[in-house]
C-alpha positions as CSV (number, residue, x, y, z in Angstrom):
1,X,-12.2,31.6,-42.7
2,X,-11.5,29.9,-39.7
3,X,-14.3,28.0,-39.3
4,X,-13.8,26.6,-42.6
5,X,-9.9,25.5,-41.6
6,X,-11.8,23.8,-38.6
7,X,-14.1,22.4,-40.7
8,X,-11.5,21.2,-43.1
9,X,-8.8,19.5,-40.4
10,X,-12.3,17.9,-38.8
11,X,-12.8,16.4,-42.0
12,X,-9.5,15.5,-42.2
13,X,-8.9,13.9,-39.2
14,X,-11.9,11.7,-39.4
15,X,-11.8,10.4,-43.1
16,X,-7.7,9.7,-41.5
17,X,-9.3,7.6,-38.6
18,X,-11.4,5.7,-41.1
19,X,-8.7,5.7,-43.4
20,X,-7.3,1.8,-44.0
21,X,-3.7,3.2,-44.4
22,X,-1.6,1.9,-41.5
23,X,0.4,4.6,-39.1
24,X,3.7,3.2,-38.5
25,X,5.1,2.8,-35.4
26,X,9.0,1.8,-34.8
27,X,8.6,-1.9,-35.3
28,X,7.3,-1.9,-38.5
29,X,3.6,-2.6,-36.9
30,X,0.9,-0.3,-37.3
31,X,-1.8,0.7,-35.1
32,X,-4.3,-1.5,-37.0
33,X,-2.5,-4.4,-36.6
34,X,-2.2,-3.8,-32.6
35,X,-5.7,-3.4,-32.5
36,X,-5.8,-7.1,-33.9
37,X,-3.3,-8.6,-31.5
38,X,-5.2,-10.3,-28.9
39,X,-4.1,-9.3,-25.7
40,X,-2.1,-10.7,-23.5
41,X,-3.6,-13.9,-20.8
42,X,-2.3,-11.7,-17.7
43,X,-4.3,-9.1,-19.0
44,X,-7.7,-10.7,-20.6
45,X,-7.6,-12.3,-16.9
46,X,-7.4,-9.0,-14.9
47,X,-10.3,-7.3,-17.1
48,X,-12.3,-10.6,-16.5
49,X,-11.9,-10.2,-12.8
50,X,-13.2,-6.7,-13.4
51,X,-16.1,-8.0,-15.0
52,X,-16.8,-10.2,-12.5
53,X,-16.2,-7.7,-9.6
54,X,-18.9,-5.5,-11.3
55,X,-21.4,-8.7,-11.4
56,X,-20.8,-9.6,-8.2
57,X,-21.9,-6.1,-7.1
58,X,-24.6,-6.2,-9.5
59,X,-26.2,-9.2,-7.7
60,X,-25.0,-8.4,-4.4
61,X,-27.2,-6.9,-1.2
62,X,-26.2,-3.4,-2.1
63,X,-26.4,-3.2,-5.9
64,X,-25.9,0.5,-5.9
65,X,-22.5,0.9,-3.7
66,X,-20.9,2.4,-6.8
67,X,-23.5,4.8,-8.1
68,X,-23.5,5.9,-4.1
69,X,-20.2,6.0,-3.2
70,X,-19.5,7.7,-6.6
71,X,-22.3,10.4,-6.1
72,X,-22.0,10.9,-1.9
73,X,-18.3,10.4,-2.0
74,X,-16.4,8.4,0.5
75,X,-16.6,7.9,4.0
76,X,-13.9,5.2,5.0
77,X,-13.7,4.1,8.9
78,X,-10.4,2.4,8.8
79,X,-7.0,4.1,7.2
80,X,-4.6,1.0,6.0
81,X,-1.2,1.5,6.6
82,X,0.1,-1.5,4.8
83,X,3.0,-3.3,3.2
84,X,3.6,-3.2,-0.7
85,X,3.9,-6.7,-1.1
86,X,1.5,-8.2,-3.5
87,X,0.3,-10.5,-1.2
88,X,-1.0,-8.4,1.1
89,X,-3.9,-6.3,-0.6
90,X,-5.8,-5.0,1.7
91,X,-9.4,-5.4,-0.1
92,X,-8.9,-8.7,-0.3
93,X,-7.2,-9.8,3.0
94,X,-10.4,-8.0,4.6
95,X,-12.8,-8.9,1.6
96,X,-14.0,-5.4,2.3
97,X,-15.9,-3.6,-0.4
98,X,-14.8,-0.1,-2.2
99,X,-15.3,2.6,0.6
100,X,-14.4,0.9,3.5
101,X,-10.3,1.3,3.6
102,X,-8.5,4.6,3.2
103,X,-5.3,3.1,2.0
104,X,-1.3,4.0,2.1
105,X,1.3,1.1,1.1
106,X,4.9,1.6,0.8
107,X,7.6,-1.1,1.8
108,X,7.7,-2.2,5.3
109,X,4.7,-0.5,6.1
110,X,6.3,2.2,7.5
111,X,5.2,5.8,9.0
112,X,8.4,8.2,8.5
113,X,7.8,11.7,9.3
114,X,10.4,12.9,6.2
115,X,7.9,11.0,3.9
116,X,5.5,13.7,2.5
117,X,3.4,10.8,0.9
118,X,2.3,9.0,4.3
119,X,1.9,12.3,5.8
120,X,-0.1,13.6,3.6
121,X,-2.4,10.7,3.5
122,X,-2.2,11.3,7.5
123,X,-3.2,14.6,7.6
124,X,-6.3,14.2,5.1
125,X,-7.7,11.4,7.1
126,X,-7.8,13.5,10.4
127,X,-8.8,16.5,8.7
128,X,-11.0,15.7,5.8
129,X,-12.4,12.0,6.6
130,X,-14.5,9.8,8.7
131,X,-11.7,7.5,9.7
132,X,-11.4,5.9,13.2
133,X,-9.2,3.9,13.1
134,X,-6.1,3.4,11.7
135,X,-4.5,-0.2,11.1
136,X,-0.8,-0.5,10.8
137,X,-0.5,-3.7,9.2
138,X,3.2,-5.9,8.1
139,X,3.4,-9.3,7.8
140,X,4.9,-12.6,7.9
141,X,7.9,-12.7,4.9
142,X,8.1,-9.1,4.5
143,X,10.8,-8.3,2.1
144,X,11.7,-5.2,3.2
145,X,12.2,-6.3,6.7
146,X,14.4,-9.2,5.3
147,X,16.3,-7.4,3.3
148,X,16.9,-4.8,6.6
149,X,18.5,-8.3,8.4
150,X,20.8,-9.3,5.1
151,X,23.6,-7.8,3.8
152,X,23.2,-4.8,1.3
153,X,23.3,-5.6,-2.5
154,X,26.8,-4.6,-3.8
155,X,27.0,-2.5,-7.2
156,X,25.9,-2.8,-10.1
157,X,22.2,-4.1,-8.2
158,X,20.5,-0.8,-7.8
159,X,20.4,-0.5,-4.1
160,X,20.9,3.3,-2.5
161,X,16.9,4.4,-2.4
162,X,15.9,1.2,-1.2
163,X,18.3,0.6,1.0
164,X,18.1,3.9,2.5
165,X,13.9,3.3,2.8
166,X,14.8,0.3,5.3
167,X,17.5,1.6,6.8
168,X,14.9,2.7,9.8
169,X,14.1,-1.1,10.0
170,X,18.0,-2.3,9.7
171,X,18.5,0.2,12.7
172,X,15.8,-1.7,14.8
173,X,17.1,-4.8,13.9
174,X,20.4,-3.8,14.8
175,X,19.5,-2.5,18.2
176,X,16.7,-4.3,19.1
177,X,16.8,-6.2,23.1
178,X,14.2,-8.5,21.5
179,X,15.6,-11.9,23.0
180,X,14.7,-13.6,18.9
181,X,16.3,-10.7,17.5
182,X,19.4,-10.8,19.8
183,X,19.7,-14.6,18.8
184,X,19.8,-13.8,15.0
185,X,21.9,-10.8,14.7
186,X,24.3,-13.2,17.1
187,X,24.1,-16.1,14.7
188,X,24.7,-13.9,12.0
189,X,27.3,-12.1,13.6
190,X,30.5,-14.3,12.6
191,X,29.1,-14.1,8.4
192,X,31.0,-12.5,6.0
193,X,27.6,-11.9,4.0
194,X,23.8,-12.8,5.5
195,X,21.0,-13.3,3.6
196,X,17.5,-13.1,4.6
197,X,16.2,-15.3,6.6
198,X,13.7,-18.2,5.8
199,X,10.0,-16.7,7.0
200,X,9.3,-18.9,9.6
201,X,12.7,-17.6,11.8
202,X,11.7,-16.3,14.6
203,X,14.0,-13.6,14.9
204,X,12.4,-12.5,11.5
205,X,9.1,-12.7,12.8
206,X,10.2,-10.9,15.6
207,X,11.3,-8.3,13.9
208,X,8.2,-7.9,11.9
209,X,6.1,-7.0,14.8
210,X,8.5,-4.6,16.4
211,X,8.7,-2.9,13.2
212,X,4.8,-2.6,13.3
213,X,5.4,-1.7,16.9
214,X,6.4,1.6,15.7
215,X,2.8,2.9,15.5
216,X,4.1,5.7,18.2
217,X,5.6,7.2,15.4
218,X,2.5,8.4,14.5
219,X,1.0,9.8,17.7
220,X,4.6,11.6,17.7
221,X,4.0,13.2,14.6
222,X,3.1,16.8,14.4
223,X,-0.1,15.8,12.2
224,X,-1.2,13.7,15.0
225,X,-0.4,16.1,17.5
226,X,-2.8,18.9,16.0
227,X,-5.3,16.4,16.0
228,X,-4.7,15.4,19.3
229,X,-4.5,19.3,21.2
230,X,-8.6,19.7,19.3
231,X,-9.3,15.9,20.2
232,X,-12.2,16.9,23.0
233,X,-13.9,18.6,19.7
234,X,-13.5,15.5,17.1
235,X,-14.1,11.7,17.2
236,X,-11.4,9.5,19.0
237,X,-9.1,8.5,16.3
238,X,-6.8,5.0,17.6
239,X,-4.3,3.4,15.6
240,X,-3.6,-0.6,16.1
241,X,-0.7,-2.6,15.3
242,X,-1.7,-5.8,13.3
243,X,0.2,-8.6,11.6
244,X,-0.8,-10.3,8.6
245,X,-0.1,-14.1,8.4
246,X,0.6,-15.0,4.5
247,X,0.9,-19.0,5.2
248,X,-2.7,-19.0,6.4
249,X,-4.3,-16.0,5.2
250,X,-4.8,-14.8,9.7
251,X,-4.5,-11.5,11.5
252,X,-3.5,-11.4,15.2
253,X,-3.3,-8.0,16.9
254,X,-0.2,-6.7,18.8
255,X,-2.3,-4.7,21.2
256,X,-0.4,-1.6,20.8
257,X,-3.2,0.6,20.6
258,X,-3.0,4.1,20.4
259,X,-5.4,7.1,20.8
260,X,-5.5,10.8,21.4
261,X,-5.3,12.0,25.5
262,X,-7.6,11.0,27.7
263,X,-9.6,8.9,25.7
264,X,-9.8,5.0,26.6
265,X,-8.4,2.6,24.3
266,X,-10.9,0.8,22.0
């Protein structure tokens, strides 16, 4: 008996799938009818860039990355601790293949030890992963470090979760000895409301790189520091303050770099 009601609602369902009645949907539209709706340019463009990523690997000195990489699984060298900002991907900014980059991104680019997310992706890489080195990267016209130097958004804008994501950065700015920082916060001093600042300010700039500056924060954190007391035992690990130029597409380094006890800095 059963197998004949399976047998039945299989029928069913595929003489309903080849069916040319239309399924409604809330609009009036049916699902037939969205099939027919060409899609979108944004989109047709982004599956085209697919296409041509897979070509381009196709034809490329290591044809079989994929198949590899999908069969050995990964083993990344560098963890990317980057901004959200859409100009800033990190695959592209390093034109580095799948499999290089073990990648976090929030705004800011910042390593908070009350954010399960960054910690988590902290913890895997020193427990579970190849990584060696860990690149803190923000950049020039970061939006979350703007909005840190400009007054908050009054209601009804949506501002309490953001805000109080770059409030670590507003705090920085806001105590900073930084002589470019000083001079903004002073300039801005006698405004009723300040906006962010055009990207090229040097106060702003400033502050971007002191807000990188804060890769301590992770060789304070308690993931680091169980990494750090087997260190003798595991590969050096060293985490490096970058920033990320979006006017020119550069990189210059900080020199900030950190690694566990003992080890010299590479």
């Amino acid at each position: 008996m059963l197998s004949r009601i399976a047998t039945f609602l299989g029928l069913s369902l595929i003489t309903a799938l080849a069916s040319p009645v239309h399924i409604g949907i809330a609009d009036g539209r049916s699902l037939a009818m969205i099939r027919d709706v060409p899609a979108p340019p944004e989109i047709t463009a982004l599956l085209q860039g697919n296409q041509q990523f897979r070509d381009d690997i196709a034809t490329s000195s290591d044809p079989t990355l994929l198949v590899d990489l999908a069969k050995n699984g990964q083993k990344p060298d560098f963890m990317f601790l980057g901004c959200r900002d859409s100009r800033v991907s990190e695959g592209t900014i390093f034109d580095a293949q799948p499999g290089t980059l073990f990648t976090q991104r929030n705004i800011g680019n910042q390593f908070n030890e009350s954010d399960n997310n960054v910690n988590s992706v902290l913890a895997y890489i020193l427990a579970y992963l190849t990584v060696r080195h860990v690149l803190v990267v923000g950049h020039i016209g970061c939006g979350g470090v703007g909005a840190a130097i400009a007054s908050a958004p009054t209601p009804p804008l949506p501002r309490l979760s953001f805000q109080a994501w770059v409030q670590p950065i507003r705090e920085l700015y806001q105590t900073s000895d930084r002589a470019e920082i000083v001079a903004l916060r002073t300039a801005n001093a006698a405004n009723t409301t300040v906006a962010a600042p055009p990207l090229d300010n040097p106060g702003y700039i400033a502050l971007v790189e002191e807000n990188v500056k804060r890769v301590k924060s992770i060789v304070s954190s308690q993931h680091w520091a169980a990494y750090a007391a087997n260190s003798t035992a595991l590969e050096p690990v060293f985490v490096h303050g970058w920033v990320y130029d979006i006017r020119n597409g550069s990189l210059y380094n900080l020199k900030v770099t950190q690694g566990p006890p003992g080890v010299a800095i590479s």
